[in-house]
GUMI-813562 format. One line per field, with one value per residue: residue in three letters; x, y negated, z of N, C-alpha, C in turn. Coordinates in Angstrom, 2 decimals. Each point is the difference from the previous one (the first is absolute). Layout:
<recs>
code <- [ALA;...]
n.x <- [X;...]
n.y <- [Y;...]
n.z <- [Z;...]
ca.x <- [X;...]
ca.y <- [Y;...]
ca.z <- [Z;...]
c.x <- [X;...]
c.y <- [Y;...]
c.z <- [Z;...]
</recs>
This chain:
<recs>
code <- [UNK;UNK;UNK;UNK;UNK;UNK;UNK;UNK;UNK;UNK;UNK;UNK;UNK;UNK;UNK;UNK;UNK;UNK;UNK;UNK;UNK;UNK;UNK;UNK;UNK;UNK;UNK;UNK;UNK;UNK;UNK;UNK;UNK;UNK;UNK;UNK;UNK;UNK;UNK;UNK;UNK;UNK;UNK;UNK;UNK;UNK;UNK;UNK;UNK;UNK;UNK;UNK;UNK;UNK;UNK;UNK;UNK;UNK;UNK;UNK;UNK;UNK;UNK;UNK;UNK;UNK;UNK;UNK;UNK;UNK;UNK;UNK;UNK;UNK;UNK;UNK;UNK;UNK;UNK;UNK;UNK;UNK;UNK;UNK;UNK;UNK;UNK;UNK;UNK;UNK;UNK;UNK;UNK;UNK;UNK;UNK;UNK;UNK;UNK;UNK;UNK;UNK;UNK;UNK;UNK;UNK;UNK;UNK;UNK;UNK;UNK;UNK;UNK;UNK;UNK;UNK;UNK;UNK;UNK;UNK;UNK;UNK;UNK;UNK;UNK;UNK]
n.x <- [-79.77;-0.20;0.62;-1.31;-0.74;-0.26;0.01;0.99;-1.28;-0.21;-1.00;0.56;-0.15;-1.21;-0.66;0.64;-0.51;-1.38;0.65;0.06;-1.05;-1.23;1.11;-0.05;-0.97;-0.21;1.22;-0.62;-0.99;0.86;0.76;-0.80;-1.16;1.24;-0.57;-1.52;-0.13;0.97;-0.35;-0.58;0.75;0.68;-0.80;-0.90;1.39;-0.31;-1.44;0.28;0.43;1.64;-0.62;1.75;0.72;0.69;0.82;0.07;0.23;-0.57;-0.84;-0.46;1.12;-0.36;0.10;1.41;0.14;-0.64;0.50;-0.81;0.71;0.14;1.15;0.78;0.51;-1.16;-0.52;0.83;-0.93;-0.59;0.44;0.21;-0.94;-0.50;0.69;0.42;-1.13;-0.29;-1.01;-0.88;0.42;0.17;-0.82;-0.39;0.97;-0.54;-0.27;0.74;-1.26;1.18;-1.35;0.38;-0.81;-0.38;-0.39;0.80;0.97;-0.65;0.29;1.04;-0.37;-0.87;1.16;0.77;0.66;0.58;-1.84;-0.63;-0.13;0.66;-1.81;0.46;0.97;-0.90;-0.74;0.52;0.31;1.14]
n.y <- [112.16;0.71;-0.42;-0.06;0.14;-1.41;1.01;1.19;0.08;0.33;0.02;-1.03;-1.27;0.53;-0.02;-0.85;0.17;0.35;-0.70;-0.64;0.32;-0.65;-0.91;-0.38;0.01;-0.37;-0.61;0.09;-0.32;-0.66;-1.16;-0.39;0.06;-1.42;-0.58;0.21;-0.41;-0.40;-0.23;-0.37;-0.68;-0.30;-0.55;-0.80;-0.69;-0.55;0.14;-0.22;0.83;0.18;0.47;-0.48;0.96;-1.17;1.02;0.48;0.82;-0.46;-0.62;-0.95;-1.09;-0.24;1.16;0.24;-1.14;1.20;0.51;0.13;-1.42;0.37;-0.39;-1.06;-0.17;0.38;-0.10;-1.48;0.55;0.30;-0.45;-1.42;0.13;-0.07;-1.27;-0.22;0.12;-0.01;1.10;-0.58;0.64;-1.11;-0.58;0.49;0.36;-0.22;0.05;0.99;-0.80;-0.97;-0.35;1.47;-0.62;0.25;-1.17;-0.42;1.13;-0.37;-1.24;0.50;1.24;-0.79;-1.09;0.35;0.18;1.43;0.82;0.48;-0.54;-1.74;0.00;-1.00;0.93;1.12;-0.76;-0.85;1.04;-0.39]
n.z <- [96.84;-1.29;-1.09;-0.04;-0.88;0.06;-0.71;0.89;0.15;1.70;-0.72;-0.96;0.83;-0.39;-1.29;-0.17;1.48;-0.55;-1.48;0.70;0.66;-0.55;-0.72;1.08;0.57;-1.22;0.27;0.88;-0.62;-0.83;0.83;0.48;-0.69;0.27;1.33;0.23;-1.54;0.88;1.09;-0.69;-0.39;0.65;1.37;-1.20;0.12;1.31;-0.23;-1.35;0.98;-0.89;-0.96;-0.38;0.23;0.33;-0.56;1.36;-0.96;-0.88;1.08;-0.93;-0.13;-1.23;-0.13;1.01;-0.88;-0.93;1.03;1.07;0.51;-0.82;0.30;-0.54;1.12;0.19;-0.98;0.28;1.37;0.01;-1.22;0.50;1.27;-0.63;-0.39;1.45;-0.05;-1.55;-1.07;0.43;1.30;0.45;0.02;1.32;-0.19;-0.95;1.43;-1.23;-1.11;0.23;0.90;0.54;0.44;1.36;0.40;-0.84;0.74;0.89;-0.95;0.24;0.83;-0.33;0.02;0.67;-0.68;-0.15;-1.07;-1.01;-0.71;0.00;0.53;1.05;-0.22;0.17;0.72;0.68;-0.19;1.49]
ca.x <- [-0.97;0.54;-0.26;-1.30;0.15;-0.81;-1.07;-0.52;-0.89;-0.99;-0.26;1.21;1.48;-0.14;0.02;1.67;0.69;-0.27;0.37;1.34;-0.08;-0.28;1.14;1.07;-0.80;0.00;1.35;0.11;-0.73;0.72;1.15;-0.06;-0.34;1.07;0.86;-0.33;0.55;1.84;-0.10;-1.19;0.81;1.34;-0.89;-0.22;0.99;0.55;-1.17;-0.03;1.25;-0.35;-0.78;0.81;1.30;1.43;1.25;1.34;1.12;-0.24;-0.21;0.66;-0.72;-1.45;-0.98;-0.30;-0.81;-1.43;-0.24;-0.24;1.06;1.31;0.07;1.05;0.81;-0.18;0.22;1.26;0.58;-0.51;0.74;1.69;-0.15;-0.34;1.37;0.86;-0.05;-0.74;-1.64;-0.36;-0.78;-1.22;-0.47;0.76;1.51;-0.58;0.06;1.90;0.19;-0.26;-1.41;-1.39;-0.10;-0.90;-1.06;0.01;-0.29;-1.42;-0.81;0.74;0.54;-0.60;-0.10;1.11;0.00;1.57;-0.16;0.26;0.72;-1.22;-0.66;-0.58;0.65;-1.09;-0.98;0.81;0.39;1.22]
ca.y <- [0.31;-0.20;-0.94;1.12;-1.11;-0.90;0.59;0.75;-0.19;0.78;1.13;0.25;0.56;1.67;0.71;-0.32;0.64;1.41;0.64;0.25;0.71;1.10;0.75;0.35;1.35;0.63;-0.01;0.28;1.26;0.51;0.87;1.46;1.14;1.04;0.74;1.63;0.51;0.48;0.88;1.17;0.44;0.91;1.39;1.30;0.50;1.26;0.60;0.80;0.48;0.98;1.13;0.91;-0.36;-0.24;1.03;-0.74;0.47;0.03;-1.13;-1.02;-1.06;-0.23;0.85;0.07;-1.55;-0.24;0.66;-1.18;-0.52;0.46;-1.78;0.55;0.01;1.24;0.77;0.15;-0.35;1.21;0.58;0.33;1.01;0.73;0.32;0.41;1.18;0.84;-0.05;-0.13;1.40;-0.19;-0.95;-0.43;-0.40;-1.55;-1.38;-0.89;-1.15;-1.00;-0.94;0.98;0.07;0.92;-0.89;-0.19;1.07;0.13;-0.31;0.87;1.02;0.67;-0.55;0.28;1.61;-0.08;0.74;0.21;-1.17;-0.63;-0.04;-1.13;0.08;0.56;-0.70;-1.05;0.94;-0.48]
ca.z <- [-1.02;-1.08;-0.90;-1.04;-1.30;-0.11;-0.58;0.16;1.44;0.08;-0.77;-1.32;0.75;0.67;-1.22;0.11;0.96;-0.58;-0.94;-0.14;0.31;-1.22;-0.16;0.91;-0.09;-0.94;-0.14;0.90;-0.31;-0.78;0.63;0.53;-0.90;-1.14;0.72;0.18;-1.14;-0.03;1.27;-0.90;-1.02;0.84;0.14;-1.16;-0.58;1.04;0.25;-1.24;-0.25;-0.95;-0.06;0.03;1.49;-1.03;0.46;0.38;-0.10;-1.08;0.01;-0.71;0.83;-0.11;0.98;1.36;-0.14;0.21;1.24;0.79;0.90;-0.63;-1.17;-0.66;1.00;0.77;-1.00;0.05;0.97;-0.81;-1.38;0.68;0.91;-0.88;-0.70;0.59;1.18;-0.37;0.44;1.26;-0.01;0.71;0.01;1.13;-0.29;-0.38;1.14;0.92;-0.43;0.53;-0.73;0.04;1.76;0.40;-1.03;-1.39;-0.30;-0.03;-1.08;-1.35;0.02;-0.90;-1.44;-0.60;0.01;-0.01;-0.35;-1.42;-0.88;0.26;-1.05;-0.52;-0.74;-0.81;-0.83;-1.35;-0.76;0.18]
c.x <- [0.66;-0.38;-0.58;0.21;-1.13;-1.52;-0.76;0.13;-1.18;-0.13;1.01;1.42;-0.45;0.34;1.60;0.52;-0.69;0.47;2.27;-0.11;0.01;1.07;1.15;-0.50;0.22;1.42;0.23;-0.41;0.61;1.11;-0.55;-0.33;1.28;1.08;-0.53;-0.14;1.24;-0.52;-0.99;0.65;1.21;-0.96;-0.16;0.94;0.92;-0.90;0.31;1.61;-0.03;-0.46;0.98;1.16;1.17;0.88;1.23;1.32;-0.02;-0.21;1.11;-0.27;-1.03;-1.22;-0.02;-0.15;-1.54;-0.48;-0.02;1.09;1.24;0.35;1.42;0.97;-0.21;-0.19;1.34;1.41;-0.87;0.42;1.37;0.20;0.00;1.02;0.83;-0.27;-1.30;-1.14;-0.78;-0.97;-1.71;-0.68;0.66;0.99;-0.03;0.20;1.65;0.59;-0.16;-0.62;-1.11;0.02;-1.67;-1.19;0.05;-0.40;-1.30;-0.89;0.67;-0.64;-1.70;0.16;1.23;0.85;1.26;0.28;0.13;0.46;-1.33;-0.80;0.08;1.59;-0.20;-0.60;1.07;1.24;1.05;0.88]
c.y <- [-0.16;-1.17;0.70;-1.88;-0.25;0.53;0.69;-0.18;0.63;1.54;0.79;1.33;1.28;0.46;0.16;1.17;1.34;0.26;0.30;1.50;1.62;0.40;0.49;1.49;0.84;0.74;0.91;2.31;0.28;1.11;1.22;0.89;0.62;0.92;0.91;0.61;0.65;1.31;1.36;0.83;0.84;1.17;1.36;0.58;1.12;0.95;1.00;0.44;0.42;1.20;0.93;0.08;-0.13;0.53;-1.40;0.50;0.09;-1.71;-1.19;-1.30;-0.76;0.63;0.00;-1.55;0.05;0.62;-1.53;-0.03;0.57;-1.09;1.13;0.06;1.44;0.88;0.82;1.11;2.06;0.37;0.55;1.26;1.39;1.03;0.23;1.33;1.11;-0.15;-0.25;1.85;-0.26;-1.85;-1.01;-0.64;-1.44;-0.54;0.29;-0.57;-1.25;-1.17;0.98;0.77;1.22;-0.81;0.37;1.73;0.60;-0.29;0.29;1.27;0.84;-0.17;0.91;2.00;0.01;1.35;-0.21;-1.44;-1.06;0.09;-1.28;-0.19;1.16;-0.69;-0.63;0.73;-0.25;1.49]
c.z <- [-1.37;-0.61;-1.21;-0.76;0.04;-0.59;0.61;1.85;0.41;-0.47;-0.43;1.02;1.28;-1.05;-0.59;0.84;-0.10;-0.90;0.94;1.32;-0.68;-1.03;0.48;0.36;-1.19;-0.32;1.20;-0.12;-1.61;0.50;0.96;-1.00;-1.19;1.48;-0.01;-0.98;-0.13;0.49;-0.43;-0.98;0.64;0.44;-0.92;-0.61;0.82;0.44;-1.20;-0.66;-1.49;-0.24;0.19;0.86;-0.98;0.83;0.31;-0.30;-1.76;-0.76;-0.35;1.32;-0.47;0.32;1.07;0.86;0.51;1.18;0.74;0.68;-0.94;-1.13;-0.85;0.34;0.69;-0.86;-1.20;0.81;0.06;-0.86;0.64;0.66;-1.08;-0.79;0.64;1.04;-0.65;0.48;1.14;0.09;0.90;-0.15;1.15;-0.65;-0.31;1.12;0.07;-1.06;0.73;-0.61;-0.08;1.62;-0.54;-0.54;-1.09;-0.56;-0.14;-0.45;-1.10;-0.07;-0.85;-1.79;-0.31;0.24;-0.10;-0.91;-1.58;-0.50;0.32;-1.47;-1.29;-1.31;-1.27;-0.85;-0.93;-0.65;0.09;0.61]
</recs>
């Protein structure tokens, strides 16, 4: 049995053991609500593609960054391809970057084009 303090007896020491309930609970329903906050948030972000397709053959590595699963390493790794073996003529091509398997392609293959200049370099007048 614990050592509860001389004061607190009976009564005291349910109320003791509801409040440490009750924040533990509470801490408890913090963390979850910032986990399904993460999780709400990734969702809508892969649910709401860009409005626009960034040209893989035009494309800067900060742009081709903002495509899902593509870090700077793979993005890196695309420029390169790029530079050494010319324009990509089809989208496909993208999986004989290594770090872009048939997954990844597939959640690539509506964001990205291999057609006029990327937009998102229009806009910012680059």
């Amino acid at each position: 049995m614990r050592n509860w303090p001389r004061y607190c007896r009976g009564k005291e020491r349910k109320e003791v053991l509801m409040m440490k309930v009750l924040v533990r609970g509470t801490v408890f329903n913090v963390v979850a609500l910032l986990v399904l906050g993460f999780f709400l948030a990734v969702q809508t972000h892969a649910a709401n593609p860009p409005d626009e397709k960034i040209n893989i053959n035009t494309a800067s590595i900060a742009e081709l960054q903002k495509l899902p699963r593509i870090g700077e390493a793979v993005a890196q790794r695309i420029v390169d391809y790029r530079e050494e073996h010319g324009k990509f003529e089809k989208i496909e091509e993208i999986m004989k970057i290594k770090g872009i398997g048939e997954k990844t392609f597939l959640q690539l293959k509506d964001l990205i084009t291999v057609g006029e200049e990327s937009t998102y370099r229009k806009e910012k007048g680059t």
